[in-house]
KOLDREN-973450 format. One record per residue (C-alpha): residue number from 1; residue in one letter; x, y, z. Coordinates in Angstrom, 1 decimal, padded with zeros to 4 digits. Layout:
N
NODE  num  residuo       X       Y       Z
NODE  NUM        A       X       Y       Z
...
***
This chain:
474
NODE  num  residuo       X       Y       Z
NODE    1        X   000.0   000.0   000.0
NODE    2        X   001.4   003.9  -000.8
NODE    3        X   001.3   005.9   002.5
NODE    4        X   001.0   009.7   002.0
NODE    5        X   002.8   011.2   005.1
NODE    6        X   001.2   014.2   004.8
NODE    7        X   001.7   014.8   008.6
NODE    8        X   005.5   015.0   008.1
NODE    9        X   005.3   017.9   005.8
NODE   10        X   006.0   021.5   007.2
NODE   11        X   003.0   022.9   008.6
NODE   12        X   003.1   026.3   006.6
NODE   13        X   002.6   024.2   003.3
NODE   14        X   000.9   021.0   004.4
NODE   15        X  -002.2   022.4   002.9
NODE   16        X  -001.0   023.0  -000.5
NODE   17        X   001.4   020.0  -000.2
NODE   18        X  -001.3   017.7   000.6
NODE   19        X  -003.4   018.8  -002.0
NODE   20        X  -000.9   018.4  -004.5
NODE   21        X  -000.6   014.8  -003.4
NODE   22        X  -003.7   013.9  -003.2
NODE   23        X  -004.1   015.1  -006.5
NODE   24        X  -001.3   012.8  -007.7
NODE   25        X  -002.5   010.3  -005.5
NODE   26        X  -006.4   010.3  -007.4
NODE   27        X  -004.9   011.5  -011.0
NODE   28        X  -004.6   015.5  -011.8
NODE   29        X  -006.7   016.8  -014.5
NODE   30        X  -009.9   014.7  -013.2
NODE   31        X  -008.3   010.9  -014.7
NODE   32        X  -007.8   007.8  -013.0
NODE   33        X  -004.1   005.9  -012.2
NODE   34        X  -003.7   002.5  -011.1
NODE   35        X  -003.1   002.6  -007.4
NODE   36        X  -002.2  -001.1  -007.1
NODE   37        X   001.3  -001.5  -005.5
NODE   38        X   004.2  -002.0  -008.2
NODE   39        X   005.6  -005.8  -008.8
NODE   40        X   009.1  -005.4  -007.1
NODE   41        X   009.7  -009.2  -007.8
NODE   42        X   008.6  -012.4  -010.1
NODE   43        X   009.7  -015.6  -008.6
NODE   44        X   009.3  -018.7  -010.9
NODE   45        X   008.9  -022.5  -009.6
NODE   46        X   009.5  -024.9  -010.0
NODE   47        X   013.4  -023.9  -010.4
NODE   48        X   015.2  -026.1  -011.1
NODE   49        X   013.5  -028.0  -013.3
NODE   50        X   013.3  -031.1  -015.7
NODE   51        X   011.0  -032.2  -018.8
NODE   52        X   011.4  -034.9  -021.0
NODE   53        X   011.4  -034.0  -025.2
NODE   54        X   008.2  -034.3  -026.1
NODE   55        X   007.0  -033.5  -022.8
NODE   56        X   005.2  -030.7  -021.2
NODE   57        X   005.9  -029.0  -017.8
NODE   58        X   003.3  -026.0  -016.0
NODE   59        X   005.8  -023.3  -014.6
NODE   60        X   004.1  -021.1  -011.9
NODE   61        X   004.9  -017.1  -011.9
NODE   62        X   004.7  -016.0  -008.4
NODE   63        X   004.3  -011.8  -008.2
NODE   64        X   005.2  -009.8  -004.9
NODE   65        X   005.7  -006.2  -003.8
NODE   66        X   007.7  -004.2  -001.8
NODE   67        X   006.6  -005.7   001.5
NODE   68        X   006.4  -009.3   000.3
NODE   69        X   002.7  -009.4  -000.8
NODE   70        X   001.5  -011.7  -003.3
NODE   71        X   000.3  -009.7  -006.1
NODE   72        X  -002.3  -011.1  -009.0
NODE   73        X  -004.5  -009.7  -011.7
NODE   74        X  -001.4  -008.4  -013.5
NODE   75        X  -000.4  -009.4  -017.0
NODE   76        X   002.5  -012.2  -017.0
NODE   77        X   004.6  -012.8  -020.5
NODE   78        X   006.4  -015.5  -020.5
NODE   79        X   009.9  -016.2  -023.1
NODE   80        X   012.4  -018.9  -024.2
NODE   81        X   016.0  -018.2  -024.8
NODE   82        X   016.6  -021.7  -026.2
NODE   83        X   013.2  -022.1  -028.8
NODE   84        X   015.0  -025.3  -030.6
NODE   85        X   015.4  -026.8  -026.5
NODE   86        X   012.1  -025.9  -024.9
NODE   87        X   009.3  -023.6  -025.9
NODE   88        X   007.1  -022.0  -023.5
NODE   89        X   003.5  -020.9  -023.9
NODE   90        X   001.5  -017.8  -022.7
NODE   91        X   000.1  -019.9  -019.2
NODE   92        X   003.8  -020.8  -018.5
NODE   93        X   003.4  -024.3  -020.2
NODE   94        X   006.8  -025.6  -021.3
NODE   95        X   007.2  -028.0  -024.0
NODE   96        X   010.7  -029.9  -024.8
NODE   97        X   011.7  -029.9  -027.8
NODE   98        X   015.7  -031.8  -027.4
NODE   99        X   017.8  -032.4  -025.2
NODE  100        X   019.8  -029.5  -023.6
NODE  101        X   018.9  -026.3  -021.3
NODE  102        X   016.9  -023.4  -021.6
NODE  103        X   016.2  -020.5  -019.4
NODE  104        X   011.9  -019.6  -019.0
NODE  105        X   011.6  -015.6  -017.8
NODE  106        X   008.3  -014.7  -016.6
NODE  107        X   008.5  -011.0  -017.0
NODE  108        X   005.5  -009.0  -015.6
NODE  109        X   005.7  -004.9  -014.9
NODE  110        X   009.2  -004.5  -015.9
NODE  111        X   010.7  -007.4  -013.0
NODE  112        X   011.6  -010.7  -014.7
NODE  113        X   012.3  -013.9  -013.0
NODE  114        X   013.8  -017.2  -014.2
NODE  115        X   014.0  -021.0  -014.1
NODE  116        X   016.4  -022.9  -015.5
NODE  117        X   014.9  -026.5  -017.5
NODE  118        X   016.5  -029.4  -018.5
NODE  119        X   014.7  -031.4  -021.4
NODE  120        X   016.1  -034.7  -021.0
NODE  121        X   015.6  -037.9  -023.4
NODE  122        X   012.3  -040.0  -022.7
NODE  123        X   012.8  -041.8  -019.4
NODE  124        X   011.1  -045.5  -019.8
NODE  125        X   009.8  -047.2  -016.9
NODE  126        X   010.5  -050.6  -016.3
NODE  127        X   007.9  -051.9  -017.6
NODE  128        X   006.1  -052.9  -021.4
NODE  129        X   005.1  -055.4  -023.9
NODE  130        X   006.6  -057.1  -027.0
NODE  131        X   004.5  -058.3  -029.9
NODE  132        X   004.8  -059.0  -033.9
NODE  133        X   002.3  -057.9  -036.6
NODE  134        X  -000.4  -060.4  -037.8
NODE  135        X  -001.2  -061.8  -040.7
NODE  136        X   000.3  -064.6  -042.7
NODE  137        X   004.1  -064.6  -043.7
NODE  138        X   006.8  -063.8  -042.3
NODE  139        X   007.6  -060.1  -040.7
NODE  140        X   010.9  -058.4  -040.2
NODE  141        X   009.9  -056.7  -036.8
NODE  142        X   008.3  -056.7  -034.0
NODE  143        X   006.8  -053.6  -031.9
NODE  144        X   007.8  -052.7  -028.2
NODE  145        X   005.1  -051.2  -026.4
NODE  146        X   007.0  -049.2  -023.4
NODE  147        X   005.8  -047.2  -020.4
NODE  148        X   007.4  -043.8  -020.1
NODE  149        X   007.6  -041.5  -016.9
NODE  150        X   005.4  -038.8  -018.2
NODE  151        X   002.9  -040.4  -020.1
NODE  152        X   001.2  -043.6  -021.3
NODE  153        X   003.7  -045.1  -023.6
NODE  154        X   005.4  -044.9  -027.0
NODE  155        X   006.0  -047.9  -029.4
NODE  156        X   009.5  -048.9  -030.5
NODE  157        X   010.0  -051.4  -033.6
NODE  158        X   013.0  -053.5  -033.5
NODE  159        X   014.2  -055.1  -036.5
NODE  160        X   014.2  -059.0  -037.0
NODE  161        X   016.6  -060.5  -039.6
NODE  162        X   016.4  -063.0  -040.4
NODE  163        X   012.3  -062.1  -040.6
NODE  164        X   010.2  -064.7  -038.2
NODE  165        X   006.7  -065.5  -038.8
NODE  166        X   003.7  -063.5  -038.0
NODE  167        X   002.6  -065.1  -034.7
NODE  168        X  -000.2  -065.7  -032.2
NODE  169        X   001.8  -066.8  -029.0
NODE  170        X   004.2  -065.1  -026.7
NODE  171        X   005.8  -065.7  -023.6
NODE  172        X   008.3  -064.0  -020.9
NODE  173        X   010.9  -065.5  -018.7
NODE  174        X   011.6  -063.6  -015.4
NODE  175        X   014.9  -063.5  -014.5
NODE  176        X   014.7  -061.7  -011.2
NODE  177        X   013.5  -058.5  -010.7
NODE  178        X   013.3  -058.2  -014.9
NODE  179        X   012.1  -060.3  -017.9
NODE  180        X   015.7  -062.4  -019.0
NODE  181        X   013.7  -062.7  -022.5
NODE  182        X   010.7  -063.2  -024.3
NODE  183        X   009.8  -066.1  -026.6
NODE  184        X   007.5  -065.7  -029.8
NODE  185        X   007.0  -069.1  -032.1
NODE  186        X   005.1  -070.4  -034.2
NODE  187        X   002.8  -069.0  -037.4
NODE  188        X   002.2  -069.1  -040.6
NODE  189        X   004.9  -070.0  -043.0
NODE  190        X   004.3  -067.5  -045.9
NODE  191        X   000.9  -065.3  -047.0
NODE  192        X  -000.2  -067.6  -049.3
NODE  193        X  -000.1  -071.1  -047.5
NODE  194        X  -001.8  -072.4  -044.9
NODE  195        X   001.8  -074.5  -044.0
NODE  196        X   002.8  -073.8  -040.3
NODE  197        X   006.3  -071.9  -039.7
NODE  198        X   008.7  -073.9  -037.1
NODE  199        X   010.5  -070.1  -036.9
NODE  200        X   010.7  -068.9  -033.4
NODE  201        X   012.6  -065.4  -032.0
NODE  202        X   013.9  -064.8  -028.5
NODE  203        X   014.2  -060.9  -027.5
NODE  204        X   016.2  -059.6  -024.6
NODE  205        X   014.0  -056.6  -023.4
NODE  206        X   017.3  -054.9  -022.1
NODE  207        X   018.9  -054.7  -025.6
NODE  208        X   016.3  -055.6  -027.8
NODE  209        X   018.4  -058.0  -029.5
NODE  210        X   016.8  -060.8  -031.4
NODE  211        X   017.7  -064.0  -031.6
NODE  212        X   016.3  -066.5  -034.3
NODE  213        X   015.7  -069.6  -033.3
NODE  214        X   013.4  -073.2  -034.7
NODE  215        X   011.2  -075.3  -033.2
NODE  216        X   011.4  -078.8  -033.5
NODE  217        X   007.6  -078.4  -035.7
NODE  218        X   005.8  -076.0  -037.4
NODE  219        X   002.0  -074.8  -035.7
NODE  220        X  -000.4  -072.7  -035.8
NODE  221        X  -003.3  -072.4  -033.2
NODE  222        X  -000.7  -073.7  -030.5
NODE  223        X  -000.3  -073.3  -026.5
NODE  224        X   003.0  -072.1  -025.0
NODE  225        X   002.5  -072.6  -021.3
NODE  226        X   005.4  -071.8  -018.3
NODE  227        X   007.3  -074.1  -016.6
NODE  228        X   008.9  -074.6  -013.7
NODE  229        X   013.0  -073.6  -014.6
NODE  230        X   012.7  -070.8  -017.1
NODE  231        X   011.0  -073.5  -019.6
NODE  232        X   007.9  -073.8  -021.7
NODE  233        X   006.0  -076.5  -023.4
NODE  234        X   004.3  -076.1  -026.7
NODE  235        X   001.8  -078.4  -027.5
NODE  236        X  -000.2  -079.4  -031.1
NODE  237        X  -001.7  -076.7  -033.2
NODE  238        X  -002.1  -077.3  -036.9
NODE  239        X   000.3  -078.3  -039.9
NODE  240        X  -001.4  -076.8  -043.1
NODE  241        X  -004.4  -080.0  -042.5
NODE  242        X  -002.9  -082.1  -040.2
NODE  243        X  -003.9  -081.7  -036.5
NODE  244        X  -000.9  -082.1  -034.5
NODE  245        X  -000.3  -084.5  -031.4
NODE  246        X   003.0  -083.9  -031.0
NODE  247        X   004.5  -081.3  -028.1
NODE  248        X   008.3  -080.0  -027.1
NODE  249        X   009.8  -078.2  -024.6
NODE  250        X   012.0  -075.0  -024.7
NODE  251        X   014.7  -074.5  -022.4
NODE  252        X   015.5  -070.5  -022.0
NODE  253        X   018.9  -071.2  -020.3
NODE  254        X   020.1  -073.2  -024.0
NODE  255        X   017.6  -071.7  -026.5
NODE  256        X   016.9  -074.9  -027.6
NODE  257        X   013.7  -077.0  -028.1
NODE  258        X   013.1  -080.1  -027.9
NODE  259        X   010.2  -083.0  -028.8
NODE  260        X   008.5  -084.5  -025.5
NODE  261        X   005.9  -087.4  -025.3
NODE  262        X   002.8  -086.6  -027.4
NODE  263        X  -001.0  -085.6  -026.3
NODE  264        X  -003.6  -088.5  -025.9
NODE  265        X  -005.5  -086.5  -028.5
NODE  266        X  -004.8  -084.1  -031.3
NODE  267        X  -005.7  -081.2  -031.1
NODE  268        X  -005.9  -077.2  -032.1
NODE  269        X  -007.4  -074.3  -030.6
NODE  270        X  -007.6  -075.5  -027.5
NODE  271        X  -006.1  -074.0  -024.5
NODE  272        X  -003.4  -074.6  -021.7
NODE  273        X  -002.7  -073.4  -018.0
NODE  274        X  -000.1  -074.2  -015.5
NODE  275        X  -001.3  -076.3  -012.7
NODE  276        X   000.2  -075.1  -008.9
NODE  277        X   002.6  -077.9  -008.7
NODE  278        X   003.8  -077.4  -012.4
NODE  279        X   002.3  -079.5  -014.8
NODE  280        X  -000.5  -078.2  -017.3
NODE  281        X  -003.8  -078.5  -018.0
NODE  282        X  -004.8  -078.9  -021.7
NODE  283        X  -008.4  -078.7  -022.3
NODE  284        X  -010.4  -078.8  -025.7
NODE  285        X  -009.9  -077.8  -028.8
NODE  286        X  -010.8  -079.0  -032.4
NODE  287        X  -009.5  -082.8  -033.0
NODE  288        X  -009.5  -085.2  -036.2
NODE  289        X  -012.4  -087.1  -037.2
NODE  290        X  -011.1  -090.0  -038.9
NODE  291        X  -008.7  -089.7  -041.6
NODE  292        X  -009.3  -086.9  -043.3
NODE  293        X  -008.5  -083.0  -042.4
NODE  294        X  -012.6  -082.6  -040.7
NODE  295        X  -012.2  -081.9  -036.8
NODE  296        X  -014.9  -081.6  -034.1
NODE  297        X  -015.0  -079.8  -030.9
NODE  298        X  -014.8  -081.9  -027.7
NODE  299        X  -014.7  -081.7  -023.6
NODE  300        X  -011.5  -083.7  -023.5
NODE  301        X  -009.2  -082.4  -020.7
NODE  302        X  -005.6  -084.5  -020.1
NODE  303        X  -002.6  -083.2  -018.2
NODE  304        X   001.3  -082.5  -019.0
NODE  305        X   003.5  -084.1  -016.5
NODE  306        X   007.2  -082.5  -016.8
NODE  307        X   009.0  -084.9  -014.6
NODE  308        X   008.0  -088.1  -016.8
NODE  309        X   007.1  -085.6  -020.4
NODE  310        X   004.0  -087.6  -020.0
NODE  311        X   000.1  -086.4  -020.8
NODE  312        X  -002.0  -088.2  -019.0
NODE  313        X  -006.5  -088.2  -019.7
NODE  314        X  -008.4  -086.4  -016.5
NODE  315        X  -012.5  -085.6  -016.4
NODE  316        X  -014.3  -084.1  -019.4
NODE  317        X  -015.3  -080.5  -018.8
NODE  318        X  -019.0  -079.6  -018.2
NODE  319        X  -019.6  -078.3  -022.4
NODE  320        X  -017.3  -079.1  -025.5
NODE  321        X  -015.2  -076.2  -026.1
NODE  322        X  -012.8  -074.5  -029.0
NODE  323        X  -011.4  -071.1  -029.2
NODE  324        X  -011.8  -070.4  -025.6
NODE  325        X  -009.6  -069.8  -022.7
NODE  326        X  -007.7  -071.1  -019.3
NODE  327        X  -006.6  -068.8  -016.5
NODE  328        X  -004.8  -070.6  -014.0
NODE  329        X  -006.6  -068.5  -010.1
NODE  330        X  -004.4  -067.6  -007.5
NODE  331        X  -006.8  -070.4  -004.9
NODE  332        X  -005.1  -072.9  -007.5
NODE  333        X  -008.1  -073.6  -009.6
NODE  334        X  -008.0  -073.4  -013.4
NODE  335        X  -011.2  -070.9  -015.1
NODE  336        X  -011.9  -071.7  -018.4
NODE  337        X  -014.5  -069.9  -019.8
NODE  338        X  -016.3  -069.0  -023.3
NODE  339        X  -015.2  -070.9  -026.9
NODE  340        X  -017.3  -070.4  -030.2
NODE  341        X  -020.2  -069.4  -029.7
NODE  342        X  -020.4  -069.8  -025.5
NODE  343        X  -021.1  -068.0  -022.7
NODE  344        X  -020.7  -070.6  -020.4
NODE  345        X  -017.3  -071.1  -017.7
NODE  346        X  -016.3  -073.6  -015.8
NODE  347        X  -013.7  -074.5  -013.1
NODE  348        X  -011.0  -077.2  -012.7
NODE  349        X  -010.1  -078.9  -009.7
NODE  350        X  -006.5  -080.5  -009.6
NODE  351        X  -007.0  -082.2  -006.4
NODE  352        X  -010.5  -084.5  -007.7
NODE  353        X  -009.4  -083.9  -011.8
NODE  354        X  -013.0  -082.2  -012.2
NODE  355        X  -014.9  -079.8  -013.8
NODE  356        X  -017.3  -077.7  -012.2
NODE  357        X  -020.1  -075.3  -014.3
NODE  358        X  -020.2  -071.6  -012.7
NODE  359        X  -022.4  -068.9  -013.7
NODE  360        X  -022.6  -068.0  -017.2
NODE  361        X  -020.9  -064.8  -018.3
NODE  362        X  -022.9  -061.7  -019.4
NODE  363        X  -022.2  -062.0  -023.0
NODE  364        X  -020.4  -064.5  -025.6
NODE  365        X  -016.9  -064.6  -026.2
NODE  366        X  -015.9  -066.5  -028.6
NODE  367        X  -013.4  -067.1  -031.4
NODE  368        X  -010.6  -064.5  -030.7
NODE  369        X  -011.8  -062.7  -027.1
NODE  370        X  -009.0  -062.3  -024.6
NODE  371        X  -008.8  -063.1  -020.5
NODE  372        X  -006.0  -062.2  -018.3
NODE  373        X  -005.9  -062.6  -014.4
NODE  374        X  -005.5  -059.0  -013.2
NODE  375        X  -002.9  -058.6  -010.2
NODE  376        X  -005.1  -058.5  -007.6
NODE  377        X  -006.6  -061.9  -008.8
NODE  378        X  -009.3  -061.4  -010.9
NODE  379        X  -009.9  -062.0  -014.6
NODE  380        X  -010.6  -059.5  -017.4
NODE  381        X  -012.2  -061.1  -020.1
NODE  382        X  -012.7  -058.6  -023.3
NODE  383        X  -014.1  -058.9  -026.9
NODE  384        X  -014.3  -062.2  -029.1
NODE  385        X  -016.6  -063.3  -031.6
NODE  386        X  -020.2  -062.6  -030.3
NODE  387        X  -022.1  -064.6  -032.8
NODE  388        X  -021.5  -064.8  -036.7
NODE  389        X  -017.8  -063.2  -036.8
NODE  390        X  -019.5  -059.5  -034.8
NODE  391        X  -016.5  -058.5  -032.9
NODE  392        X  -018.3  -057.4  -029.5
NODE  393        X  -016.6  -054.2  -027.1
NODE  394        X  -017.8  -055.9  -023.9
NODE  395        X  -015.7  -056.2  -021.2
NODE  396        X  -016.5  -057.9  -017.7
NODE  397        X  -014.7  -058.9  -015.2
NODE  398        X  -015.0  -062.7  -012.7
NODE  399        X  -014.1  -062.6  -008.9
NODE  400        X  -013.0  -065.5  -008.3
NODE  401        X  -014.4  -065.2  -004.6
NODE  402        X  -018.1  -065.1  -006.1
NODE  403        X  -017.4  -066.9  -008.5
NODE  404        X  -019.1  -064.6  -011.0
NODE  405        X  -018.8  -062.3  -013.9
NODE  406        X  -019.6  -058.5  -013.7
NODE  407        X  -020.3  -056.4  -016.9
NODE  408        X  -018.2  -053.0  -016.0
NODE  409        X  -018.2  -051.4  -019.4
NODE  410        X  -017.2  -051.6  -022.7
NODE  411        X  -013.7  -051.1  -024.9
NODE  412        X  -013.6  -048.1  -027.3
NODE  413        X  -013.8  -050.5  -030.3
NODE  414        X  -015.4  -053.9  -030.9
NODE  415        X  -012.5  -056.5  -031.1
NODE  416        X  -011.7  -059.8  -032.1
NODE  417        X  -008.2  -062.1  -032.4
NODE  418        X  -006.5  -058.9  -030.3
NODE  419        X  -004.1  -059.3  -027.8
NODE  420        X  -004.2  -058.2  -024.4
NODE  421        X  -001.1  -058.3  -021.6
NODE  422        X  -000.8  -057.1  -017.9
NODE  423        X   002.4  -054.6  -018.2
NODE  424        X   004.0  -053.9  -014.5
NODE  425        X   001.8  -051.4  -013.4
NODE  426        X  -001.3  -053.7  -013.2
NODE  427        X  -002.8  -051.8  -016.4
NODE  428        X  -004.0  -054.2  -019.7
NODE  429        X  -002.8  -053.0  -022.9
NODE  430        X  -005.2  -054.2  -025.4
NODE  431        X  -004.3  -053.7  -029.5
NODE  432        X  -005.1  -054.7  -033.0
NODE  433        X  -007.5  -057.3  -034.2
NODE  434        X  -010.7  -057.0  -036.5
NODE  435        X  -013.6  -054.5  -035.7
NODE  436        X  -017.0  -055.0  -036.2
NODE  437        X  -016.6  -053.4  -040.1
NODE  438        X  -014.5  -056.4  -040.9
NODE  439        X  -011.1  -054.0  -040.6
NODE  440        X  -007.5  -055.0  -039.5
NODE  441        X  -006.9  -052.6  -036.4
NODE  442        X  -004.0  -050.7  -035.4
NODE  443        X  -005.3  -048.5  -032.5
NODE  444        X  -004.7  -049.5  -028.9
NODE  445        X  -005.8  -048.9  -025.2
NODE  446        X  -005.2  -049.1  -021.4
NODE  447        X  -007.5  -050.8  -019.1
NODE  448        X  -007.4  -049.2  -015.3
NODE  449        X  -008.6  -052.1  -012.8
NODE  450        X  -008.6  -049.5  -010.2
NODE  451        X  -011.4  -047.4  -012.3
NODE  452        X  -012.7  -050.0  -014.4
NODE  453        X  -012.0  -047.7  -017.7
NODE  454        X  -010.2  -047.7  -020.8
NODE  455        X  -007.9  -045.0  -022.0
NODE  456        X  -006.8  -044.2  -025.4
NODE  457        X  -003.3  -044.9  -026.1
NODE  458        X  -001.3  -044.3  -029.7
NODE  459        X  -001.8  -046.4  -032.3
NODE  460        X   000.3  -049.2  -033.1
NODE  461        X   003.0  -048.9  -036.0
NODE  462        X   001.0  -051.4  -038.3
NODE  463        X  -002.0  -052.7  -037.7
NODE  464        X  -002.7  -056.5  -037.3
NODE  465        X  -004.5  -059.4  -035.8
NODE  466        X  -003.7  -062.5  -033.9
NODE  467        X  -000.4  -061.0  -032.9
NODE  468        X   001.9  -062.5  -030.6
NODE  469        X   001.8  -060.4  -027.0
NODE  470        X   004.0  -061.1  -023.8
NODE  471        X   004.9  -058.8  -020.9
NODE  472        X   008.1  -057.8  -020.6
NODE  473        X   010.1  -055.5  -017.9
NODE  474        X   013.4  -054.3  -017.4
***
């Protein structure tokens, strides 16, 4: 505030004097002068400061007087001196533009104050997803999907050479606190066969180096399950007509696969989960029906024994099932839910080798729908074939504590033969796969089990369906 000390004038002229001033004071001639107190400083936070390129950072201008008063309602302008490092907006937003420093002024009533930025390359977190465009034939990359530290991801190709088949399995070895490698195998052999590729690839998530490897048989429509000691057991799938008994196992520590004793029953599109003590479940699928290349759907279940590389028959589940899925619950039971044309699920007991029916799910997912166990134990199920090759949105998730499926919303697309991974975080990236118009997809989304919603994330670098996807972190 201005203080006239009119009382400190000489008396003799404190009359005139103080008119004078209070003349100055109000504005001579009859006008009007701001009477706000000056800005005597501009303080700018935070200082110092750090934002990735790309990247965007909200820079406060604080305004005082004399006596230390905050100050507001006055105009702010805000400058750059480095415009090719970081630009600044008129609200004090700073954007990086490469890597270096830059000094912001905030400059307000002739005072100016500064903070110094550093726009840094992206920081990743340790967490992401690796997966190969669809389709038929072989690719000559695959996509990284990574987490960065200020916002929801980017997407990094890496280059494959020799090129590996387009793919629809995945899986990830932990070694540690970090992912020693992830495995995709399997596919088609070229675009314009329906031969299976025996090509497999190996990435190291820490330096993104691929390494091409062979299975002992080509397959398509496959399981790769975990087990115990960094290994994994792929089992049948199909061979341009031929249904495939056959199984092997891949060592991570060797890169090497290897054949193991065959399945009871042929079969494709069926589906596999690890059992608590480390064998596998194998449930389903399409099999042979006599000679020829005609396969039916059946309730068949048998088991994987990795100490003898033995399958061995247990109890039929509850409804014949292809295309559907088996999510191995943290109580030790196996879910298997949905298949062509099914709304049904069930649960497998390892203790009595049975199947028991559970409630139905809200909606039918079938060929090419996705379910993952969320971290805190239950299991996102989202899209498939709803009836008639209609990619559905629907999403819903089963507790396995109710044993029962709850509808919470729907995807921003309709999807089928997508992918879907947990990344660290406990978020679902969901990608690619065919929307409801008939098209090849190359948008991609976050799902939030904490809110139950979906955010929009950028598109993939090429779209595609029935891509390989495994969680990775590093």
């Amino acid at each position: 505030m201005i203080r006239h000390r009119l009382e400190a004038l000489p008396r003799p002229l404190s009359g005139v004097v103080g008119l004078l001033c209070l003349a100055v004071a109000q504005g001579c001639g009859g006008g009007s002068t701001d009477s706000r107190p000056p800005v005597a400083t501009v303080t700018v936070t935070p200082n110092p400061a750090t934002v990735e390129i790309d990247s965007t950072l909200q820079l406060t201008a604080t305004l005082e007087d004399a006596d230390g008063n905050q100050l507001s309602g006055r105009t702010v302008t805000w400058s750059s001196n480095a415009l090719d490092r970081a630009t600044v907006d008129a609200s004090g937003l700073v954007t990086g533009i490469s890597e270096g420093a830059a000094i912001i002024t905030a400059t307000s009533e002739g005072k100016s104050g500064a903070a110094s930025i550093t726009v840094s390359e992206v920081s990743v977190e340790p967490y992401g997803a690796y997966l190969g465009p669809g389709g038929k034939g072989p690719v000559g990359k695959v996509f990284g999907y990574w987490r960065v530290s200020s916002g929801l991801g980017y997407w990094l190709t890496i280059e494959v050479s020799p090129p590996v088949p387009s793919t629809g399995v995945g899986i990830a070895f932990e070694g540690g606190s970090h992912t020693s490698s992830v495995l995709l195998a399997g596919g088609y052999a070229s675009s314009s066969s329906s031969a299976a590729s025996s090509a497999a690839a190996l990435i190291d998530p820490e330096t993104n180096q691929v390494t091409s490897l062979q299975m002992a048989a080509g397959r398509i429509y496959h399981t790769i399950t975990p087990l115990p000691g960094s290994r994994a057991l792929i089992a049948g799938g199909i061979d341009g007509d031929v249904t495939l008994s056959s199984a092997e196992i891949f060592i991570e520590a060797s890169h090497t696969f290897a054949l193991t004793g065959s399945m009871g029953e042929a079969r494709s599109r069926h589906a596999a989960a690890a059992l608590p003590d480390g064998r596998v479940l194998i449930t389903g699928g399409l099999v042979p029906v006599g000679a020829g290349p005609a396969t039916t759907d059946v309730a068949s279940a048998e088991i994987f024994d990795p100490a003898s590389g033995t399958f061995s028959p247990t109890g039929d589940m509850t409804t014949k099932r292809f295309n559907h899925s088996a999510i191995a619950l943290d109580d030790g039971r196996i879910l298997v839910l949905g298949g062509n044309g099914l709304k049904s699920a069930e649960v497998f007991d390892a203790a009595s080798g049975s199947f028991t029916a559970i409630a139905d799910m809200n909606s039918v997912h079938g060929l090419g729908h996705r379910a993952v166990k969320l971290q805190d134990g239950r299991v996102l199920v989202v899209g498939g074939d709803a009836g008639t090759i209609q990619p559905t949105a629907v999403a819903e998730i089963f507790d396995p504590a109710t044993n029962e499926f709850t509808v919470i919303g729907n995807m921003s697309t309709p999807r089928m033969l997508h992918f879907a991974v947990v990344l660290g975080d406990g978020t679902v990236l969901i990608g690619g796969g065919q929307d409801d118009t008939g098209d090849v997809l190359a948008s991609a989304e976050l799902f939030d089990p904490a809110s139950n919603t979906f955010l929009p994330v950028d598109d993939m670098p090429l779209p595609g369906e029935e891509q390989a996807a495994a969680a990775a972190s590093r």
